[in-house]
Residue frames as a rotation matrix with the C-alpha (Angstrom) as fourth column:
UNK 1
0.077 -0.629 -0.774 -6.12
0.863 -0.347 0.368 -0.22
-0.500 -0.696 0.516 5.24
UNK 2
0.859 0.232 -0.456 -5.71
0.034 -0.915 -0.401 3.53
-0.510 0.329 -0.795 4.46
UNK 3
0.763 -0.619 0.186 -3.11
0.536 0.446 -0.717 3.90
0.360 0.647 0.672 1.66
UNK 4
0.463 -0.589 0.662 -1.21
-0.748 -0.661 -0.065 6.19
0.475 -0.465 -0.747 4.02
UNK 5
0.266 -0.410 0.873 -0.20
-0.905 0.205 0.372 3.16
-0.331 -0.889 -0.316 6.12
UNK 6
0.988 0.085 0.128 -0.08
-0.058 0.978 -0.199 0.31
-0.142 0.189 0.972 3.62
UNK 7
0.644 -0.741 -0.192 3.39
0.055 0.295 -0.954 -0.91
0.763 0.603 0.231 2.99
UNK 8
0.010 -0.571 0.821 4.50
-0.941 -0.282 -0.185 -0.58
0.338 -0.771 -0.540 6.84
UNK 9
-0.652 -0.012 -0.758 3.85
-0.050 0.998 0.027 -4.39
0.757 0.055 -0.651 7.35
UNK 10
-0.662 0.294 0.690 0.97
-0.666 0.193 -0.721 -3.33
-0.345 -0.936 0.068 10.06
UNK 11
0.374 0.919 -0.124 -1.44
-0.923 0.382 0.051 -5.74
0.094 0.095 0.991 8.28
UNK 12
-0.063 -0.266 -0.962 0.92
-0.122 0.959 -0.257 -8.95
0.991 0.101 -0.093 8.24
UNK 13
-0.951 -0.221 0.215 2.24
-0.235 0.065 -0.970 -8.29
0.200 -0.973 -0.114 12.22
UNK 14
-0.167 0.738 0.654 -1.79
-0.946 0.067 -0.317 -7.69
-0.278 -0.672 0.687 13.08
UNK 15
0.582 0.438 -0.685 -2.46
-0.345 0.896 0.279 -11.32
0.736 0.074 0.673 11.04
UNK 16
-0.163 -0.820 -0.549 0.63
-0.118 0.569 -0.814 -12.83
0.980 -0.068 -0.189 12.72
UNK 17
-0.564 0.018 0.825 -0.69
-0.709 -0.523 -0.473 -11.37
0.423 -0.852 0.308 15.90
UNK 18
0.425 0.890 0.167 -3.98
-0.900 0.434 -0.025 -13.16
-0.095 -0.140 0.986 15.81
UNK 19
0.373 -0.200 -0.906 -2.37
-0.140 0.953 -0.268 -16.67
0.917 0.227 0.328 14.57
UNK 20
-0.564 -0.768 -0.304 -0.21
-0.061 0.405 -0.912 -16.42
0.824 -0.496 -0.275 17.17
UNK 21
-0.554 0.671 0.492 -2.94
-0.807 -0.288 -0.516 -15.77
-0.205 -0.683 0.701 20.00
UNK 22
0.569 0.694 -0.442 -5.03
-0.800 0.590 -0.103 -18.36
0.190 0.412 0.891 18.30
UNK 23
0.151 -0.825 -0.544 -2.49
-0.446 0.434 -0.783 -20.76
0.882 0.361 -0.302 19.00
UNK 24
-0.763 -0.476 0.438 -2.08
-0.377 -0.223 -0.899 -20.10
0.525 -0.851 -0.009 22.15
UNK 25
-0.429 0.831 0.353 -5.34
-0.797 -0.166 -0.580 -20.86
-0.424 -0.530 0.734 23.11
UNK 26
-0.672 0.059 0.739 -5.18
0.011 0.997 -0.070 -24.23
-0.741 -0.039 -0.670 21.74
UNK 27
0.377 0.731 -0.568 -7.47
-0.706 -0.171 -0.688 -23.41
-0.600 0.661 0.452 18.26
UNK 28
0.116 -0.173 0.978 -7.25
0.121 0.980 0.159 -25.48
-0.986 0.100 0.135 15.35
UNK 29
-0.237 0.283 0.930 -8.22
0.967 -0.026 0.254 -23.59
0.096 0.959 -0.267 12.81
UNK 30
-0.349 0.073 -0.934 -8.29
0.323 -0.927 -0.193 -20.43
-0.880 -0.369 0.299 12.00
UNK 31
-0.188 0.552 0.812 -11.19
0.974 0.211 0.082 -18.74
-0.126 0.807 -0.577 9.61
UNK 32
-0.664 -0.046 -0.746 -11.66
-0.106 -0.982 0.155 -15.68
-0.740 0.181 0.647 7.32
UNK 33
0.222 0.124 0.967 -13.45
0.949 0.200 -0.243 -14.10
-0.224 0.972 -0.073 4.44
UNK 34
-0.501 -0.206 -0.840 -12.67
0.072 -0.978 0.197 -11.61
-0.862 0.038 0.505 2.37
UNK 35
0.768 0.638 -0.051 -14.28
0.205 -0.320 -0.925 -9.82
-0.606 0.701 -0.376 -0.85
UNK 36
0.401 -0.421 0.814 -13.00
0.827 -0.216 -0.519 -9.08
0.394 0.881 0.262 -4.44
UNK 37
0.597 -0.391 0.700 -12.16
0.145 -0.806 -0.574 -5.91
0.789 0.444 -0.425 -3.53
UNK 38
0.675 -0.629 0.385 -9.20
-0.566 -0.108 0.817 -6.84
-0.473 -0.770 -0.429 -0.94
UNK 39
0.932 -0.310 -0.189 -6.65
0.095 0.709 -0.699 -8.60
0.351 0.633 0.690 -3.24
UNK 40
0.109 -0.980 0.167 -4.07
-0.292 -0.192 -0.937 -7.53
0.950 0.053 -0.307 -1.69
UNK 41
0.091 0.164 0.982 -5.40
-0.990 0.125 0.071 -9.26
-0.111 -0.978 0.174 1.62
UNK 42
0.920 0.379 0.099 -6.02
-0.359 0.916 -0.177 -12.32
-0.158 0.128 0.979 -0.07
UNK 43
0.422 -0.883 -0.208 -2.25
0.082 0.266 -0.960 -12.35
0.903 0.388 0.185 -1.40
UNK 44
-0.790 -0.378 0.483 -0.97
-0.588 0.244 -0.771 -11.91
0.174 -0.893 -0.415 2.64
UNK 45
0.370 0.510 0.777 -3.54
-0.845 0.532 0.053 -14.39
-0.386 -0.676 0.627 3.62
UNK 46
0.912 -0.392 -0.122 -2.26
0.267 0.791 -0.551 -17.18
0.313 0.470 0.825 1.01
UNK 47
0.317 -0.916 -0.247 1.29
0.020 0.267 -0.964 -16.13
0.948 0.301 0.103 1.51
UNK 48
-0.269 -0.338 0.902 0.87
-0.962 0.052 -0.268 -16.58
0.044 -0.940 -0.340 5.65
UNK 49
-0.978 -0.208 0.020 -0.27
-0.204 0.973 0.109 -19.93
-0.042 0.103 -0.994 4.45
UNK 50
-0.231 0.955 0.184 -4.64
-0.249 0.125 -0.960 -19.72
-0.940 -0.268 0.209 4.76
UNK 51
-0.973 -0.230 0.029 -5.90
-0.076 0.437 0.896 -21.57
-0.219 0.869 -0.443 1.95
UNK 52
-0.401 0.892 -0.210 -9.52
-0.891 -0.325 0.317 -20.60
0.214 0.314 0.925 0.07
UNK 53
-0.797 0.479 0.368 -12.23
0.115 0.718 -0.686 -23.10
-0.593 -0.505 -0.628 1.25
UNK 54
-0.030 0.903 0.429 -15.10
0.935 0.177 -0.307 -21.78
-0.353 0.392 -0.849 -0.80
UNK 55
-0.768 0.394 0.504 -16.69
-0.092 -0.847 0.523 -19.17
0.633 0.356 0.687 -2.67
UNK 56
-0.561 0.756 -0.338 -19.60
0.307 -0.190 -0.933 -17.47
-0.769 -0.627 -0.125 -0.22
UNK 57
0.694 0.610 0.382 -23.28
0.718 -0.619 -0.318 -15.82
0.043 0.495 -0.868 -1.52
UNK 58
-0.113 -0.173 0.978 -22.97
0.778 -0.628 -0.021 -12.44
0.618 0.759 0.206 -2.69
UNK 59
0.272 0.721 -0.638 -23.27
0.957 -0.271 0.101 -9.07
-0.100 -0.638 -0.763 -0.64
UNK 60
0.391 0.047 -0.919 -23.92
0.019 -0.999 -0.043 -6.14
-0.920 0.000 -0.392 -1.67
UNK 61
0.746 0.092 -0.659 -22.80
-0.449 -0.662 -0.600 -7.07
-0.491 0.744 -0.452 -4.83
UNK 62
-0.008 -0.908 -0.420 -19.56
-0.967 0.114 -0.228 -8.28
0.255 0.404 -0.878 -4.35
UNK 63
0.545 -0.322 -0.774 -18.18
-0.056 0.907 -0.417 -11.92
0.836 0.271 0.476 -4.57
UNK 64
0.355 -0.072 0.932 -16.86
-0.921 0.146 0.362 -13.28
-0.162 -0.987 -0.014 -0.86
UNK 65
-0.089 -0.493 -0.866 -14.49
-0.128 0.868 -0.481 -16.33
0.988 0.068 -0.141 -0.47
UNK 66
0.634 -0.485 0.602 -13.40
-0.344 0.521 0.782 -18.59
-0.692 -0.703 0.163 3.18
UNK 67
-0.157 -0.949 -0.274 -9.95
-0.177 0.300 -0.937 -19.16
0.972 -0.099 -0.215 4.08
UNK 68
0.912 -0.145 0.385 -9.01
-0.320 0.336 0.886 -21.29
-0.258 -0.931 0.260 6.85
UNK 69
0.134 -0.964 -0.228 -5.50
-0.673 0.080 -0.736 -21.69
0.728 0.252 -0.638 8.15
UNK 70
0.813 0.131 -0.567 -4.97
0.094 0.932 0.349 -25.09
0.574 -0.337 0.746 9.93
UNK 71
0.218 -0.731 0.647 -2.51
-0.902 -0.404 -0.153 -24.66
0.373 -0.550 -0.747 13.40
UNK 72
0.898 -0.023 0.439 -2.04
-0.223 0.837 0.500 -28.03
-0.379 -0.547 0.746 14.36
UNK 73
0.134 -0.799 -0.586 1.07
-0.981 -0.023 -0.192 -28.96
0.140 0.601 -0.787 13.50
């Protein structure tokens, strides 16, 4: 996100957005990755509850993880 807009909460609402939509539509699971250089994504993805599944290959250099967040309740 551009550092003009970080700290407005538009990256939680857009996750919250998607979970919720995903929901709706009867998913189970819901999957991401991100890269080393988004830590501050990874800290709102763990703290909306998506838990790391794996380290991925490399690209471009950088180091890649999966998170999946489990909606069944």
């Amino acid at each position: 996100m551009h550092p003009a807009f970080r700290g407005r909460a538009i990256a939680r609402r857009l996750m919250e957005m998607c979970i919720k939509e995903a929901r709706l539509g009867a998913e189970h699971v819901l999957g991401l990755h991100t890269s080393a250089i988004m830590p501050d994504a990874q800290h709102l993805y763990r703290r909306l509850g998506f838990l790391q599944v794996r380290e991925l290959a490399p690209l471009s250099g950088q180091q890649y993880w999966l998170y999946r967040l489990d909606l069944r309740p």
